[in-house]
C-alpha positions in Angstrom: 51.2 75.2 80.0 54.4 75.6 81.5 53.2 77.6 84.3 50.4 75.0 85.2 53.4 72.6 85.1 55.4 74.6 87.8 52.1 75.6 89.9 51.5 71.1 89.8 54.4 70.9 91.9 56.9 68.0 92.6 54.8 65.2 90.4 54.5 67.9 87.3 58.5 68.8 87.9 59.1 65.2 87.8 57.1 64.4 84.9 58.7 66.9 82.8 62.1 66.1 83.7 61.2 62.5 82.6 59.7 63.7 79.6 61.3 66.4 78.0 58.9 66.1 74.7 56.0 66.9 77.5 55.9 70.2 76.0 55.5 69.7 72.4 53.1 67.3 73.6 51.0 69.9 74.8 51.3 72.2 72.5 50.6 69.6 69.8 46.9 69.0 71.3 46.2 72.2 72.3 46.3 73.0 68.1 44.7 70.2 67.3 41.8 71.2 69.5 42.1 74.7 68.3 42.0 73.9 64.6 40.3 70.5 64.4 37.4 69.1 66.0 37.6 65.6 64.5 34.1 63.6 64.6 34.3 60.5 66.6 34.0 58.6 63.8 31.8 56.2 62.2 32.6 52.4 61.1 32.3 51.7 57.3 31.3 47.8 58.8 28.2 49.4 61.0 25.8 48.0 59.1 27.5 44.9 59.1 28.7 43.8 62.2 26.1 41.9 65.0 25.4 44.6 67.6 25.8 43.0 71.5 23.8 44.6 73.8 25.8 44.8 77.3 25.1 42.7 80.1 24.3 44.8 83.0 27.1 46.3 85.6 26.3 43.6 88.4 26.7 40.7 86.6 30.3 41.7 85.4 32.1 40.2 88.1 30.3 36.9 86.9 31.4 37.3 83.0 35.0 37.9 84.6 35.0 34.7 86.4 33.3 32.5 83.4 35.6 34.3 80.7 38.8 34.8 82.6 38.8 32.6 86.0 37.7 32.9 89.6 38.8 35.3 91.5 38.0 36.9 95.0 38.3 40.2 97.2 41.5 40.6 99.1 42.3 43.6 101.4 43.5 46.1 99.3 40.1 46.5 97.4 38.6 48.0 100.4 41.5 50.3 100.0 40.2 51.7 96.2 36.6 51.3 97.0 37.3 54.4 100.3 39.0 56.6 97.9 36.5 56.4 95.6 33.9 56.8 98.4 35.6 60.0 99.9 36.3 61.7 96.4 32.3 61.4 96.2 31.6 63.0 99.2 34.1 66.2 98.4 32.1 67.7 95.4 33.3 70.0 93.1 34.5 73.1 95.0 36.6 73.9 92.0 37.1 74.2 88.1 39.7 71.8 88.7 37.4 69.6 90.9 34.7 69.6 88.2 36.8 68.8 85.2 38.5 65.7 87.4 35.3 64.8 88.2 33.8 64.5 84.7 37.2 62.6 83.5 37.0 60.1 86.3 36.2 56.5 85.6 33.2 55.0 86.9 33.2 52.8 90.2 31.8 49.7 88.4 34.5 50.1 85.6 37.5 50.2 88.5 35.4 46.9 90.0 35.4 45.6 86.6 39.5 46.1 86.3 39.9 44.7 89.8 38.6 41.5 89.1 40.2 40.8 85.8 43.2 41.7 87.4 42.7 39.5 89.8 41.6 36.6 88.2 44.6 36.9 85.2 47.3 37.6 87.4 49.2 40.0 84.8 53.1 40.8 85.3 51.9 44.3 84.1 48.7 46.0 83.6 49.0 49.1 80.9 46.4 52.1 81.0 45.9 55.2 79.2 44.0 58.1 81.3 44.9 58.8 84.6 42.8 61.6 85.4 42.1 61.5 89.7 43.4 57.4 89.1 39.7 56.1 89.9 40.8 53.0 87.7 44.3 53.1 88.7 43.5 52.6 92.5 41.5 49.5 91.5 44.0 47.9 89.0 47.2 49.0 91.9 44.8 46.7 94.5 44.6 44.0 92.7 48.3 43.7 92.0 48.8 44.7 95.8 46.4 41.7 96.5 47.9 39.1 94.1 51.1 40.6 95.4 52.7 40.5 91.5 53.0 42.7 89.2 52.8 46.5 87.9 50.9 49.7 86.7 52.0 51.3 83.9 49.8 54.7 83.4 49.9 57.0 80.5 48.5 60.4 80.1 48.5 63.6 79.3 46.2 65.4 81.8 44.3 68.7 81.1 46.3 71.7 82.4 43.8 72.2 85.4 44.5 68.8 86.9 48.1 69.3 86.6 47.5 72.8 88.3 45.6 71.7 91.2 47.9 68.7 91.9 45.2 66.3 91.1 46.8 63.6 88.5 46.4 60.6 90.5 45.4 61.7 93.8 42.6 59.2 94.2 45.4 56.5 94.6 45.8 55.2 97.9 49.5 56.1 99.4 50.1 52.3 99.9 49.4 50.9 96.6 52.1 53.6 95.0 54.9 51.6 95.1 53.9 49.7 92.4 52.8 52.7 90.2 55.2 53.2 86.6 53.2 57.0 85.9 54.6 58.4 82.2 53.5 61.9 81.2 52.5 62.4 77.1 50.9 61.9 74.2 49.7 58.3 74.0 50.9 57.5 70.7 54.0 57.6 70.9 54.5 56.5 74.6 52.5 53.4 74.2 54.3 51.5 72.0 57.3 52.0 74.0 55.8 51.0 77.1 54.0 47.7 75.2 57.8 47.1 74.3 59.5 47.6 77.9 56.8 45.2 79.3 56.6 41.7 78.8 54.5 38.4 80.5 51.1 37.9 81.0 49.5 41.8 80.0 46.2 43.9 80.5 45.8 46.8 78.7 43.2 49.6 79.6 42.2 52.1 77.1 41.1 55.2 78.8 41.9 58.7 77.3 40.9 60.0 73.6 37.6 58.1 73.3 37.6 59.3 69.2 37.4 56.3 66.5 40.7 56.7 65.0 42.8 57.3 68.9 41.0 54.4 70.2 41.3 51.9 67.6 45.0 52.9 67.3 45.7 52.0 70.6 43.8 49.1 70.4 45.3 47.4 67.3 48.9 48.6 69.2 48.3 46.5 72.0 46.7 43.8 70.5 50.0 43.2 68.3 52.3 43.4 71.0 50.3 41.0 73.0 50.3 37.5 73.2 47.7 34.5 73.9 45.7 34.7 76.6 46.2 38.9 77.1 43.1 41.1 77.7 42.1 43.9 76.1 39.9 46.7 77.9 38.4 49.8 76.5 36.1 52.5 78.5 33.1 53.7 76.6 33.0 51.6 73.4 29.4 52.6 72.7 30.6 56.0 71.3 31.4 54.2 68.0 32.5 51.4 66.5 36.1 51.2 67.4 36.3 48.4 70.0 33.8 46.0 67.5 35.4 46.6 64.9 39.3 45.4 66.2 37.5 42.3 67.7 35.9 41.4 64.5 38.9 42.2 62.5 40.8 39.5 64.7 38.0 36.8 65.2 38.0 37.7 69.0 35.2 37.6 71.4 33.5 41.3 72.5 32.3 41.2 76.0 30.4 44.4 77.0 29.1 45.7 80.5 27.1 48.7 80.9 28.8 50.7 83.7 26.9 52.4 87.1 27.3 55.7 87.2 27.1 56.9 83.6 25.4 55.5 80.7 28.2 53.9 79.2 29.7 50.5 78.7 33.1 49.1 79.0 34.6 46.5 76.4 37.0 43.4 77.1 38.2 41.1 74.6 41.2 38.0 75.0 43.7 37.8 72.6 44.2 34.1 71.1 
C-alpha cells in the first residue's frame, strides 16, 4: 500500500503526511476483508417498519424544493454536470478506470446533492466516499453557486485509485478551493470532522454501504447535528439501515430511485 501511495503522487504524499494513521488504516481493512466478509445485514424491525417505495429520479428536484426550499441552477452546475459528461465519454481503458468507474456516484444522485445544497445553504457539507468525486463536484458547485460554505470529504480509496492519481479527479479545478479532502478510515475521522464543523450541516453517506458502517455513520451525524440539518445516504435499498435511524428518531425518510443504477438515495431532516 505504501508503494501505491508513492506511485499516487503529490495528493497521496499529502494525504499521508496529514494522516500518519493512513497506514494502519489500510492495513486494518485489507484484514478485515481478508478474514471477514461481513453480510450487509438485516434489520430485526424489517417486518415492522412501513416500506416507502421511491419516487422516481426526475421528480427529486421537486421533493427538494417542497421538503427543503426552492432553489435554482447557477453557473457552476454546468461546471459538475461536463465533468461528469467527459468521464463518460473516456471508458475504462484501465483496471483503475473500471474500479473508479463502478465506485462512482450516479449523475442523478450528484443532481440530487446540488439542489439540497442549494436550497439549505449549509456552512459545511460532510461526505464519506470520494472515489473520482462525481458527488463532490456537485456538492463543491453548489457552495461555489451560493458562494458560502465547504466540502469536507472523507475516504479511504482502494489502492488502484490512489495509484492512478484518480481520487477526486472528476472535480472541476475551480471549485477546489473550497475542497477540506481527509484520507482514512471513516470511523474515526468522522466524528472529528462532525466536531470541527459547526452551522447549518449536510451530511452524505457514501463509502461502506454494510448495515452496521452505514447506520454508524448515520446515528454519528445525526447526534452532532442540529434542527433543520439533512441527512443523505447512497443506496439505502441494500438494507435497512437508513429506515431504521429515521424511525428510531421519528424523522421523515424521503427516497429517490437514482438514473444510472438501480438504486435509491435516502434524505431525512433532523428536528
Amino acid at each position: 500500500m505504501l508503494t501505491r501511495l508513492a506511485a499516487g503522487g503529490s495528493a497521496a504524499y499529502r494525504a499521508f503526511r496529514a494522516e500518519p494513521r493512513l497506514p494502519a488504516d489500510y492495513a486494518r481493512l485489507y484484514l478485515t476483508r481478508l478474514y471477514r466478509k461481513a453480510p450487509l445485514g438485516r434489520s430485526p424491525l424489517l417486518e415492522l417498519r412501513r416500506v416507502r417505495h421511491p419516487v422516481p429520479w426526475d421528480q427529486g428536484p421537486g421533493l427538494i424544493a417542497r421538503a427543503a426550499g426552492p432553489w435554482s441552477d447557477g453557473p457552476s452546475v454546468e461546471l459538475a454536470r461536463a465533468a461528469t459528461a467527459r468521464a463518460s465519454r473516456d471508458g475504462d481503458r484501465s483496471r483503475a478506470q473500471r474500479i473508479a468507474r463502478e465506485l462512482a456516484g450516479d449523475a442523478s444522485l450528484g443532481e440530487l446533492i446540488y439542489a439540497l445544497v442549494r436550497a439549505t445553504r449549509p456552512d459545511a457539507v460532510i461526505e464519506t466516499g470520494i472515489a473520482t468525486g462525481v458527488t463532490s463536484a456537485f456538492a463543491l458547485a453548489a457552495l461555489e453557486d451560493n458562494a458560502h460554505g465547504a466540502l469536507h470529504s472523507v475516504d479511504l480509496p482502494p489502492g488502484a485509485l490512489v495509484a492512478g492519481g484518480l481520487v477526486g479527479s472528476g472535480i472541476p479545478p475551480t471549485l477546489r478551493h473550497r475542497w477540506r479532502p481527509r484520507w482514512g478510515d471513516a470511523r474515526r475521522l468522522v466524528p472529528h470532522v462532525l466536531e470541527q464543523t459547526g452551522g447549518r450541516r449536510v451530511f452524505v453517506h457514501d463509502s461502506d454501504h454494510g448495515y452496521q458502517a452505514m447506520r454508524g455513520e448515520l446515528e454519528c451525524a445525526w447526534r452532532a447535528f442540529g434542527s433543520g440539518d439533512w441527512i443523505v445516504a447512497d443506496d439505502v435499498d441494500l438494507h435497512d439501515a437508513f429506515i431504521d435511524v429515521a424511525s428510531a428518531h421519528g424523522a421523515i425518510p424521503h427516497l429517490v430511485a437514482q438514473k444510472d443504477k438501480r438504486s435509491c438515495t435516502g434524505l431525512m431532516r433532523r428536528g
